[in-house]
C-alpha positions as CSV (number, residue, x, y, z in Angstrom):
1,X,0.0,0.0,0.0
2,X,1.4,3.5,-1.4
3,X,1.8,6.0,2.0
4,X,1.5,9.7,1.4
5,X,4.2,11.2,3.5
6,X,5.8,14.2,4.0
7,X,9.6,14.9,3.6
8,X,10.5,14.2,6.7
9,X,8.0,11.2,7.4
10,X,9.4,9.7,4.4
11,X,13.1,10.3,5.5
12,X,12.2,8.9,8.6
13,X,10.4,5.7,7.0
14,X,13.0,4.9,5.1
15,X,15.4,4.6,8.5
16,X,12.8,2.4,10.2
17,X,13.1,0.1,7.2
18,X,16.5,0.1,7.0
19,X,16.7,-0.9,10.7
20,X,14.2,-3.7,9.7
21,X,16.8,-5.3,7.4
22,X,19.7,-4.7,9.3
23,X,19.2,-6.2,12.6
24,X,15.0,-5.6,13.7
25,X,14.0,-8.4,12.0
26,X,16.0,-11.3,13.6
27,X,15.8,-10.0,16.7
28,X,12.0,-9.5,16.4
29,X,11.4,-13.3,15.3
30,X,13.4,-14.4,18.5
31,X,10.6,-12.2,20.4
32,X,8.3,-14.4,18.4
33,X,10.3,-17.7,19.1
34,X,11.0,-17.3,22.9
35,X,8.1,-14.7,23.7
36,X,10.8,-12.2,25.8
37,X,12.3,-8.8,25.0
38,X,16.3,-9.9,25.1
39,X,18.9,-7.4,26.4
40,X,20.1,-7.2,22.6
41,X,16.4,-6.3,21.4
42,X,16.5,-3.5,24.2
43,X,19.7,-2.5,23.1
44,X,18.6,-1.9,19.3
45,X,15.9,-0.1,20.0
46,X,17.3,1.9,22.1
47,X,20.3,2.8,19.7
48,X,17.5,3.3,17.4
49,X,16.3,6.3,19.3
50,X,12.4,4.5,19.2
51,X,11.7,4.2,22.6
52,X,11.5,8.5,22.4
53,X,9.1,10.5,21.9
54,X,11.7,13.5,20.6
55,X,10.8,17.4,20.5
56,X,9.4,16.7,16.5
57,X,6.4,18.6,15.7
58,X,5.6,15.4,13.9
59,X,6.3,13.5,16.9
60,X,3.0,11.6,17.0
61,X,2.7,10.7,13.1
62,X,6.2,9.3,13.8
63,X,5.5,6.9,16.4
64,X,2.8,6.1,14.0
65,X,5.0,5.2,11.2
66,X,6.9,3.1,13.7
67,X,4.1,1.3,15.4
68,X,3.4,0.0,11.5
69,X,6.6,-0.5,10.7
70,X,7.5,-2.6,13.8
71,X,4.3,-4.6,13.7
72,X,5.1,-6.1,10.6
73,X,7.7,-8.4,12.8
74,X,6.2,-8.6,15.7
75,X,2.8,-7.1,17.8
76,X,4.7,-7.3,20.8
77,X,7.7,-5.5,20.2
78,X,5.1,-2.5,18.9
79,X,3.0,-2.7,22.4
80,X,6.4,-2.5,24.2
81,X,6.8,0.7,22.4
82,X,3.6,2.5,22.4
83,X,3.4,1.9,26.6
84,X,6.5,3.9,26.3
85,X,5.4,6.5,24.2
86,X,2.4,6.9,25.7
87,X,4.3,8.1,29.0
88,X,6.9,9.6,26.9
89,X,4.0,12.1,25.3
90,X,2.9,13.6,28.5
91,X,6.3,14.3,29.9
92,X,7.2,16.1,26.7
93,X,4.2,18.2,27.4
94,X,3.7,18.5,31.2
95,X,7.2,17.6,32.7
96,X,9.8,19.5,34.5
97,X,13.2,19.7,32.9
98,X,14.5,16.9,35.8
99,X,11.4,14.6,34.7
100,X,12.6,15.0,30.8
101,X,16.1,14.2,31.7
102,X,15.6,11.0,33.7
103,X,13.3,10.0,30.8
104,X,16.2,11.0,28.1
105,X,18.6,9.1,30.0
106,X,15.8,5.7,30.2
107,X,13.7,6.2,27.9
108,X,11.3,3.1,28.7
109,X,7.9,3.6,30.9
110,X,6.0,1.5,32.6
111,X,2.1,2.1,32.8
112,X,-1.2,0.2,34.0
113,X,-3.5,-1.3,31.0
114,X,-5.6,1.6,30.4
115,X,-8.2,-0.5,28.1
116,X,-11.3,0.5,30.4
117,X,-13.1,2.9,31.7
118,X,-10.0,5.5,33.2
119,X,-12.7,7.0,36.3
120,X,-12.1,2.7,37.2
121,X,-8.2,3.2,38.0
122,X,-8.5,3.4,41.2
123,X,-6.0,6.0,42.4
124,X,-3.5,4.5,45.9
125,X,-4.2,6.2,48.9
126,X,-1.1,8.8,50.1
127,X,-0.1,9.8,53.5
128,X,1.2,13.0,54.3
129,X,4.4,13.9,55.5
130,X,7.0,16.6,56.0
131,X,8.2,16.6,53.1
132,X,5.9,15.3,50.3
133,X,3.4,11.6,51.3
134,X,3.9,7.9,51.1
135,X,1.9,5.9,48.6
136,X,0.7,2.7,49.5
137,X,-1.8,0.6,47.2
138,X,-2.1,-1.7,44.0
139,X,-1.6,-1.4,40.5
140,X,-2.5,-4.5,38.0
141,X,-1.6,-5.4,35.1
142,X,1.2,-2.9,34.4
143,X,3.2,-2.7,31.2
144,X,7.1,-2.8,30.9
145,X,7.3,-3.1,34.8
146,X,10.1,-6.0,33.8
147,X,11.6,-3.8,31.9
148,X,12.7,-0.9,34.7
149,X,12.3,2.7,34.0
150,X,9.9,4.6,35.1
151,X,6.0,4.0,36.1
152,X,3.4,6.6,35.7
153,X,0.2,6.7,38.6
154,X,-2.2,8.4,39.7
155,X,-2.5,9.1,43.6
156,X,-4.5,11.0,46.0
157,X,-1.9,13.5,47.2
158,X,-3.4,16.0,48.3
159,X,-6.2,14.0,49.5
160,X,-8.7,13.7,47.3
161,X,-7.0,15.1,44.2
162,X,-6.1,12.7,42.1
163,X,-2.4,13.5,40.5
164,X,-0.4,11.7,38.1
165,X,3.5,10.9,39.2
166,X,6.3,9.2,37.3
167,X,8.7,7.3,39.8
168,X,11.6,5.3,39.2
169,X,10.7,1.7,39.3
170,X,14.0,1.0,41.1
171,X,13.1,3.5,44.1
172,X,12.6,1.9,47.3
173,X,8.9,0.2,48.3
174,X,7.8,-0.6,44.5
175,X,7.5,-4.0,44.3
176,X,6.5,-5.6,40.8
177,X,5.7,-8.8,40.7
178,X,6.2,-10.0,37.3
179,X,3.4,-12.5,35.6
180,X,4.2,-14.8,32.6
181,X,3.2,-12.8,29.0
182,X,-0.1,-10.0,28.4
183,X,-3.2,-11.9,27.3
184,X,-1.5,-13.7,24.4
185,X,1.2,-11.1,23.0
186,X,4.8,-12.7,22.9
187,X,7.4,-10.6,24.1
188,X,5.2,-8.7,26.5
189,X,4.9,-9.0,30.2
190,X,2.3,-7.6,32.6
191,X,3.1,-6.9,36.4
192,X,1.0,-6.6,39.5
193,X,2.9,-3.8,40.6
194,X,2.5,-2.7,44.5
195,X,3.2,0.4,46.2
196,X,4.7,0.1,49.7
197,X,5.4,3.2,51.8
198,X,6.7,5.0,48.9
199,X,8.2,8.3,49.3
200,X,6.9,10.8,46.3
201,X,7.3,14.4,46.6
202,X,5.9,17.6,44.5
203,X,9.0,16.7,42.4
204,X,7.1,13.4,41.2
205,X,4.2,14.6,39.9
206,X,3.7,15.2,36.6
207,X,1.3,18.2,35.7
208,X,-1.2,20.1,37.8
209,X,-2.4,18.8,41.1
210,X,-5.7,17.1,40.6
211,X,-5.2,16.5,37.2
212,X,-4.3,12.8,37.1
213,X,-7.8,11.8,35.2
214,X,-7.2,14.0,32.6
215,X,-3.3,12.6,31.6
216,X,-4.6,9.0,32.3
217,X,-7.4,9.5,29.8
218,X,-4.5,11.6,27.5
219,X,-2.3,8.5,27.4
220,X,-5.3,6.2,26.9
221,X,-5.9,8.4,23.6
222,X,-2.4,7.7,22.7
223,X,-2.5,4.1,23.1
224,X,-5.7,4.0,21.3
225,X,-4.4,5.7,17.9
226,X,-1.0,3.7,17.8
227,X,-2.4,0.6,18.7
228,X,-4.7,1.1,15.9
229,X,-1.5,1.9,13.6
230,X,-0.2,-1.4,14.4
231,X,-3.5,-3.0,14.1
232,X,-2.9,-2.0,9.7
233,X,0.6,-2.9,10.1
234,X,-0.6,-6.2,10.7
235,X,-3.1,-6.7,7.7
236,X,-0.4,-5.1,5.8
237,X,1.7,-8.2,7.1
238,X,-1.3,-10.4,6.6
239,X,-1.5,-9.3,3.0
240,X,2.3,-10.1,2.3
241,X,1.9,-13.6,3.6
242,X,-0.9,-14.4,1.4
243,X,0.7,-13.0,-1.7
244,X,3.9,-14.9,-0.9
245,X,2.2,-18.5,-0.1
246,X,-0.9,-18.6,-2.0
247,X,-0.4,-21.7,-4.0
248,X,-2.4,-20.5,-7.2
249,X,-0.5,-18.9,-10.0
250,X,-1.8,-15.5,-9.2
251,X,-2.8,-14.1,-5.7
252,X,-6.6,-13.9,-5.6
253,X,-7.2,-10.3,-5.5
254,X,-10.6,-9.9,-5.3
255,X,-10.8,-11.2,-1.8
256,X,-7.4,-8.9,-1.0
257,X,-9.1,-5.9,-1.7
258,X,-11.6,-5.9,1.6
259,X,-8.1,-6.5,3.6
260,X,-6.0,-3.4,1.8
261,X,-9.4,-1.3,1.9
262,X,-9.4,-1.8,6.1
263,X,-5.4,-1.2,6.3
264,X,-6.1,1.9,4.3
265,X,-8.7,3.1,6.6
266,X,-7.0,2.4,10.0
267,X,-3.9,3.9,9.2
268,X,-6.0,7.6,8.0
269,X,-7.5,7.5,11.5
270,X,-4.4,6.4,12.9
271,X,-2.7,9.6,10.6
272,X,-5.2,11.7,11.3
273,X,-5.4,11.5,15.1
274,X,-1.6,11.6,15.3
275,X,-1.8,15.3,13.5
276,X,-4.5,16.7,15.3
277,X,-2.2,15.6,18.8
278,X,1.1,17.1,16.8
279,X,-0.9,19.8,16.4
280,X,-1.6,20.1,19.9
281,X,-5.8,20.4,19.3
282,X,-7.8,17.9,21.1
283,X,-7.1,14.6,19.5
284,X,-9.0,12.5,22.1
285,X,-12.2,12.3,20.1
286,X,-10.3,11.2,17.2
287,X,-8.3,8.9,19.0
288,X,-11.3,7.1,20.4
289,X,-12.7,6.6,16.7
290,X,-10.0,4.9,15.4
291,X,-9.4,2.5,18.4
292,X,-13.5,2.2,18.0
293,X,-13.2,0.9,14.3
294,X,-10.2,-1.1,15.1
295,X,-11.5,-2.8,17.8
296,X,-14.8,-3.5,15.4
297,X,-13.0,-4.6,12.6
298,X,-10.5,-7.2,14.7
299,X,-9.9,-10.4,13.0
300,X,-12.9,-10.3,10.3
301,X,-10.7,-9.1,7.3
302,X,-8.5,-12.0,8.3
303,X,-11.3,-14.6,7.7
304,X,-11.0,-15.4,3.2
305,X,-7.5,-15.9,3.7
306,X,-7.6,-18.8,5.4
307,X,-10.2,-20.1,2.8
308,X,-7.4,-19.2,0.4
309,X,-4.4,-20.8,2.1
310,X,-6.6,-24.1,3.0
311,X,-5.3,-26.2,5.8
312,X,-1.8,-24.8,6.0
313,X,-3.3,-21.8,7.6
314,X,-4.3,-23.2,10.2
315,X,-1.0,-24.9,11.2
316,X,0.8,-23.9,14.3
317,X,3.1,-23.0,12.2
318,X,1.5,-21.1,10.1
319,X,2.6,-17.4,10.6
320,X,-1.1,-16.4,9.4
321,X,-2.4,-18.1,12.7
322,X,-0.3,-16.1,14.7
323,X,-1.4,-13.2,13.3
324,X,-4.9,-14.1,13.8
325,X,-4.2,-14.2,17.8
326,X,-2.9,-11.0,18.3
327,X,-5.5,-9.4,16.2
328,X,-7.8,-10.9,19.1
329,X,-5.9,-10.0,21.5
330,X,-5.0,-6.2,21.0
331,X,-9.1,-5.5,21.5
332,X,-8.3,-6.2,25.2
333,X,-5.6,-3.2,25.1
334,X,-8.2,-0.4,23.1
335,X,-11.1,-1.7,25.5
336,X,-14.5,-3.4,25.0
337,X,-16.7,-2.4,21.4
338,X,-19.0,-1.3,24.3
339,X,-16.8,1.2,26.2
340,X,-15.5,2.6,22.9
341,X,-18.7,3.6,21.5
342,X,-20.0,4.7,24.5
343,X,-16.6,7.2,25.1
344,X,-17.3,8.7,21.2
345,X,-21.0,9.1,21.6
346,X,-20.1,11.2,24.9
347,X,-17.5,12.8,22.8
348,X,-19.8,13.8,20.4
349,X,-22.4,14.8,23.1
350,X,-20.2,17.2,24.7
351,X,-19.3,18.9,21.6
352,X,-22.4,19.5,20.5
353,X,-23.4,20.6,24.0
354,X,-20.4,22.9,24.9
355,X,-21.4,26.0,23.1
356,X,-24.4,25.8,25.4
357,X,-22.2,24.9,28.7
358,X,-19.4,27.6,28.2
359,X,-19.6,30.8,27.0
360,X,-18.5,30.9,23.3
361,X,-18.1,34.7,22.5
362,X,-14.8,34.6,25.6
363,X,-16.8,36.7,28.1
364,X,-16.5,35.8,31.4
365,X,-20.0,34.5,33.4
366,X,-22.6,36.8,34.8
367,X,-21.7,37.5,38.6
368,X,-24.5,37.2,40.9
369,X,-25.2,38.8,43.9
370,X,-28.2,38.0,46.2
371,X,-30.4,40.7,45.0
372,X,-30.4,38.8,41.5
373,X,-31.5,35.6,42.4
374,X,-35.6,36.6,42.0
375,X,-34.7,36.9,38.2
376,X,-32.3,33.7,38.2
377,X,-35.4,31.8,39.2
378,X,-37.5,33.6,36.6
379,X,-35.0,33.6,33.8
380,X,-34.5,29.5,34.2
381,X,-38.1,29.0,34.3
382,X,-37.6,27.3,38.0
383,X,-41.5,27.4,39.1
384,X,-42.6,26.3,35.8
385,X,-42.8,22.5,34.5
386,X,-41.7,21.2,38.2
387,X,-41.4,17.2,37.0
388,X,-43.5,15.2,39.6
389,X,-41.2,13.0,38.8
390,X,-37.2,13.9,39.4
391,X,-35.4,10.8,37.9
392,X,-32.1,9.7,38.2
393,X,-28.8,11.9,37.6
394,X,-28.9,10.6,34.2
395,X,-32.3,11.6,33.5
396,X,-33.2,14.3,35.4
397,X,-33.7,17.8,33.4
398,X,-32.8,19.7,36.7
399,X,-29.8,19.0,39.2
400,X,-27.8,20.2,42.0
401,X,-24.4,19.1,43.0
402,X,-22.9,19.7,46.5
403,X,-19.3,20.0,47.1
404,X,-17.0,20.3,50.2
405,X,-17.9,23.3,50.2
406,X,-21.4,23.0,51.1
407,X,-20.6,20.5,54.3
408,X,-22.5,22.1,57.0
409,X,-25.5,20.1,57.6
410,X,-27.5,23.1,57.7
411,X,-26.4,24.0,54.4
412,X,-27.4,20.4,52.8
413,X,-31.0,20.2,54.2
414,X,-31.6,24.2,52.7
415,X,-30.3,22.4,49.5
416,X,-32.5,19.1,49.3
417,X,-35.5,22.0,50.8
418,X,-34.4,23.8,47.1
419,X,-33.8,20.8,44.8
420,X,-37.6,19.5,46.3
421,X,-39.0,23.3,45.1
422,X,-37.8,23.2,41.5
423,X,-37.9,19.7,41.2
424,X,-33.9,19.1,40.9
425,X,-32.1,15.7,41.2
426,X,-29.1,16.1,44.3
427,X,-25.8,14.7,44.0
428,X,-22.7,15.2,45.4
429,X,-19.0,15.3,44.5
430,X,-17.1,12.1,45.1
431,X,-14.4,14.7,47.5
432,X,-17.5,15.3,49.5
433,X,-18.7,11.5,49.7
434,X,-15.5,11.4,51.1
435,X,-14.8,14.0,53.4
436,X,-18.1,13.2,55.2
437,X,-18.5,11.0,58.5
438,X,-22.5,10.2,57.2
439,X,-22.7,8.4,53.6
440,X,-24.1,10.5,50.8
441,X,-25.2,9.7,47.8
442,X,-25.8,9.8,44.5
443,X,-22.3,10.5,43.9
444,X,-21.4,12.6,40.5
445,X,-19.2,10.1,38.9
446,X,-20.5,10.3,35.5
447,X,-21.6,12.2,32.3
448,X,-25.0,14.5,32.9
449,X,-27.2,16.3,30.8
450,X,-29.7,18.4,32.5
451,X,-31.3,21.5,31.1
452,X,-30.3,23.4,34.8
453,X,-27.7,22.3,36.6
454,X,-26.7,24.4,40.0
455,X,-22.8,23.4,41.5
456,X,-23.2,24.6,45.6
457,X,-19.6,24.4,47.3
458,X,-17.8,22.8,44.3
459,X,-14.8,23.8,43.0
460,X,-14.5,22.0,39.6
461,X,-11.3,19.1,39.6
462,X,-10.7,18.0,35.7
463,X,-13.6,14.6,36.0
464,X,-16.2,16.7,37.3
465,X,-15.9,19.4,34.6
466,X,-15.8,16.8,32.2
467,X,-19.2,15.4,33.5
468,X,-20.7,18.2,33.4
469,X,-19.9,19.6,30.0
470,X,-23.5,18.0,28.7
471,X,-25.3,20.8,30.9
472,X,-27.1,23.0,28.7
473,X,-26.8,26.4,31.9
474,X,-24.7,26.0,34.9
475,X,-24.7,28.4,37.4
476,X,-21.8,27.8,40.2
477,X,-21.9,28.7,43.9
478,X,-18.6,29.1,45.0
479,X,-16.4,31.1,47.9
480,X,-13.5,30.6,45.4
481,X,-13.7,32.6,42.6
482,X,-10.6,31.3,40.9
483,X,-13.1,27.6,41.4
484,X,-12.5,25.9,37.6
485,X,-16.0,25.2,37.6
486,X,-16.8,29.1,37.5
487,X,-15.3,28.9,34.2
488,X,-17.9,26.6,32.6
489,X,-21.1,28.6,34.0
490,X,-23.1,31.3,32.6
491,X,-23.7,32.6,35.9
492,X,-21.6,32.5,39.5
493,X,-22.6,33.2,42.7
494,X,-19.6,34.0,44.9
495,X,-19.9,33.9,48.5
496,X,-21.2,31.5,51.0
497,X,-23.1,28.4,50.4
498,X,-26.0,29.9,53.1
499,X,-26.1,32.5,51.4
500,X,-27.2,31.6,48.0
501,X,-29.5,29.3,49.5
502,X,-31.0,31.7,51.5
503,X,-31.7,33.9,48.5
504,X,-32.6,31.1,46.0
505,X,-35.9,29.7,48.8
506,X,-36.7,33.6,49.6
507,X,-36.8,34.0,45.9
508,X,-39.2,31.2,45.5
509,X,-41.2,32.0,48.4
C-alpha cells in the first residue's frame, strides 16, 4: 500500500526500514520464538532512538510510522513501544526539565493497561508527610514493569486530588511482581505492581495537582491511535503472507481488496489522530474513533485468507495463525466495542453541548449577587414544568451538586429544601462523599445532561468538569472565585453556600 508522507515522514520511513533489514527483523522473530524482549532487542531499540518520543512537531505521526513498521515483525515489540510512548507524550508536554532528563537518560515507561473505563483506576491512597506523602496501594496489570524505567500513577496527594506521578521503578517500596506474557502477545509481560510506603514528593508529579484523570485519559488516547496503527501494520503483514504463499498462480485479488481497503482506513485514523495531537488540538475524540473501528473490525478481514491458504493456515506454524491471535488479543488493550462507543457518543455529546455549557463569544460569566436571584429563578423558568417525577442523575432535566464546600449540615438540608421546590435531582461530588462522617449519595461520577444544573460548594477538579460539559446552563456557587467550575457557568454566585441558599428559597417564596 502506497503511503502519502511528508519529507521528513518519508526520510524517517526509510530509516525504520533500514533498521528492519539490518538487525530488527532477527531480533523481532526471536521475540516471536521465545516470547521475551532480550537485552540485545532493548539494546537496538534503544540505539534506534524509538523508545523517544523526541521534540518533532511530527512526533505523534512518527511513532505512527513506527508502530506500522515494527508490527510487521512482531505485535509485541510494537505494544512494548507504544506503553512507552504513551508516558513519553505527556512528559514532553507536562514535565519538568528533571522529569525529561531522567526520561532521556531511560527512555522506557511503565504504565497500568488503560483498556477500560480510566474513572475505574482506582487512584493509591497517600499519606502526608513533612516533606511530600507515602503511597501505599495496587496497580494490576502494568506494562514494561520488567523492563525498569519509570512507572506513571495516579495518587490522592493532596487527598482527594487525584495526581499523576512518574517514579523510578527502582526506588525503594515498588515492588512488581512479574506474571508470565499480556493476554497472548509474545514478548510482552504484565506486572501486579505494589506500592509500599513509597516516598513521592511535589517533584514526582507530573502536571497540575488534581489533574491525574485527565493525563490518564490523554495517554489512553495515545495508546488507542498507535495501537490502531499497528492494528494496519498487521493486515499489511497479513497481505504479504498471502501474496507470498498462495499456491495458485496469481494471488486472488478480489478477496485482498476488503483486507487493503481496512489497512487503508485504520492507518488515515491512525494519521489523522496523530496530526491533530502534533498539532496540539484535542485529539482524544479522534483517538477514540480509530481505536472504536479497530477494535470493530478485529480479525474479520482475516477470515477469506484462510479459505485461500486451505489447511496450511491453520497450522501452528502457520505465521497467518499467529497473526490471527494478536489481532484478538489487541481489542483487550483499546477496551470493550461497548466502552469505545459509548466514550465517542459522549464525545460527540459534549461537543455539540459545549457551546451551550461555556460561553462561546470569551466573556466571562454573569456574577451574581443575592439581590439577583428573584430573576435567576425567573429567567430558568424554576417554578414552571416542576417534573413530579425527578429521575435519576442521568435523566433528570434539573440538578444540584454539592461539594465540600457546602458541608455544613445546615447548608445540605436548605439544598434538598431547594432541589424539592424546582424539582432538581441532588448529588454530590465524590471529594464530599469522602470527606463526610455520614454516607451520601448519588455521587457525581459520571456524564449529565440536564437543562439546569446548580454546583453549591464545588470547586471544579478536571472529572467533574468533564461530567458536566452535557449541561445546557450551569450556574456555580462558589467562595473561590478562581473555582474551575466558574469557568464553565453562565452565571456564578460568589460567596457563602447559606447565602445563595437563603436567597434562592426567599426568591421562591
Amino acid at each position: 500500500m502506497t503511503l502519502h508522507l511528508t519529507e521528513k515522514q518519508a526520510l524517517w520511513w526509510r530509516q525504520l526500514r533500514a533498521l528492519k533489514r539490518q538487525e530488527l527483523a532477527a531480533l523481532a522473530s526471536d521475540v516471536e520464538t521465545h516470547g521475551h524482549l532480550s537485552a540485545d532487542l532493548i539494546a537496538a531499540l534503544k540505539r534506534a532512538k524509538l523508545f523517544e518520543a523526541g521534540p518533532s512537531a511530527e512526533r505523534v505521526q512518527r511513532q505512527v510510522l513506527t508502530a506500522w513498521a515494527v508490527s510487521e515483525n512482531s505485535a509485541g515489540v510494537g505494544v512494548r513501544l507504544i506503553t512507552s510512548w504513551q508516558v513519553a507524550n505527556l512528559v514532553a508536554e507536562y514535565g519538568t526539565t528533571v522529569q525529561k532528563r531522567a526520561l532521556d537518560a531511560n527512555p522506557i515507561a511503565a504504565l497500568p493497561n488503560l483498556a477500560g473505563d480510566v474513572l475505574d483506576l482506582e487512584p493509591v491512597a497517600a499519606v502526608e508527610t513533612a516533606d511530600g506523602w507515602q503511597l501505599t496501594g495496587q496497580f494490576t496489570t502494568v506494562i514494561n514493569a520488567d523492563l525498569g524505567g519509570q512507572l506513571l500513577i495516579i495518587a490522592h496527594a493532596p487527598a482527594d486530588q487525584p495526581s499523576a506521578f512518574l517514579i523510578p521503578l527502582e526506588r525503594a517500596g515498588v515492588q512488581p511482581a512479574v506474571a508470565p506474557g499480556l493476554l497472548g502477545l509474545r514478548g510482552v509481560a504484565v506486572a501486579d505492581v505494589r506500592l509500599d510506603h513509597v516516598v513521592v514528593t511535589s517533584a514526582d508529579r507530573l502536571g497540575a495537582v488534581g489533574a491525574g484523570i485527565t493525563l490518564m485519559r490523554q495517554a489512553q488516547a495515545y495508546g488507542r491511535l498507535l495501537l490502531t496503527a499497528l492494528m494496519a501494520g498487521l493486515y499489511q503483514r497479513a497481505d504479504h503472507l498471502v501474496r507470498v504463499m498462495a499456491v495458485r498462480e496469481q494471488p486472488p485479488l478480489a478477496e485482498l481488496a476488503p483486507l487493503t481497503a481496512q489497512t487503508q482506513s485504520l492507518a488515515l485514523l491512525a494519521l489523522n489522530a496523530a496530526s491533530q495531537a502534533d498539532a496540539a488540538e484535542d485529539f482524544e475524540p479522534a483517538a477514540n474513533l480509530a481505536g472504536l473501528m479497530a477494535n470493530r473490525v478485529g480479525t474479520a478481514p482475516l477470515a477469506p485468507l484462510f479459505e485461500i491458504l486451505g489447511p496450511y493456515a491453520y497450522s501452528e506454524q502457520s505465521p497467518l495463525l499467529t497473526l490471527y491471535r494478536d489481532l484478538a488479543t489487541l481489542p483487550r488493550l483499546l477496551g470493550t466495542e461497548t466502552e469505545l462507543r459509548e466514550t465517542v457518543a459522549q464525545a460527540q455529546f459534549a461537543q455539540a453541548a459545549a457551546p451551550a455549557a461555556t460561553p462561546t463569544d470569551g466573556t466571562a460569566p454573569e456574577r451574581l449577587a443575592v439581590a439577583d436571584l428573584h430573576r435567576v429563578v425567573k429567567q430558568l423558568h424554576l417554578t414552571h414544568d416542576v417534573p413530579v417525577k425527578v429521575g435519576t442523575l442521568i435523566t433528570a432535566k434539573r440538578l444540584l451538586v454539592l461539594g465540600t464546600g457546602a458541608q455544613d449540615p445546615q447548608d445540605q438540608a436548605k439544598a434538598r429544601q431547594l432541589a424539592k421546590w424546582i424539582g432538581a435531582a441532588v448529588a454530590v461530588t465524590p471529594a464530599l462523599a469522602q470527606a463526610s462522617s455520614a454516607p451520601l449519595t448519588p455521587v457525581l461520577d459520571r456524564s449529565v445532561h440536564p437543562e439546569v444544573l446548580l454546583t453549591v460548594g464545588v470547586l471544579g477538579d478536571d472529572a467533574l468538569l468533564m461530567n458536566i460539559l452535557g449541561a445546557q446552563h450551569v450556574v456555580a456557587v462558589s467562595s473561590n472565585d478562581q473555582a474551575p467550575v466558574i469557568a464553565v457557568a453562565q452565571q456564578a454566585f460568589v460567596g457563602r453556600a447559606a447565602d445563595f441558599l437563603d436567597g434562592m428559597i426567599a426568591a421562591l417564596n
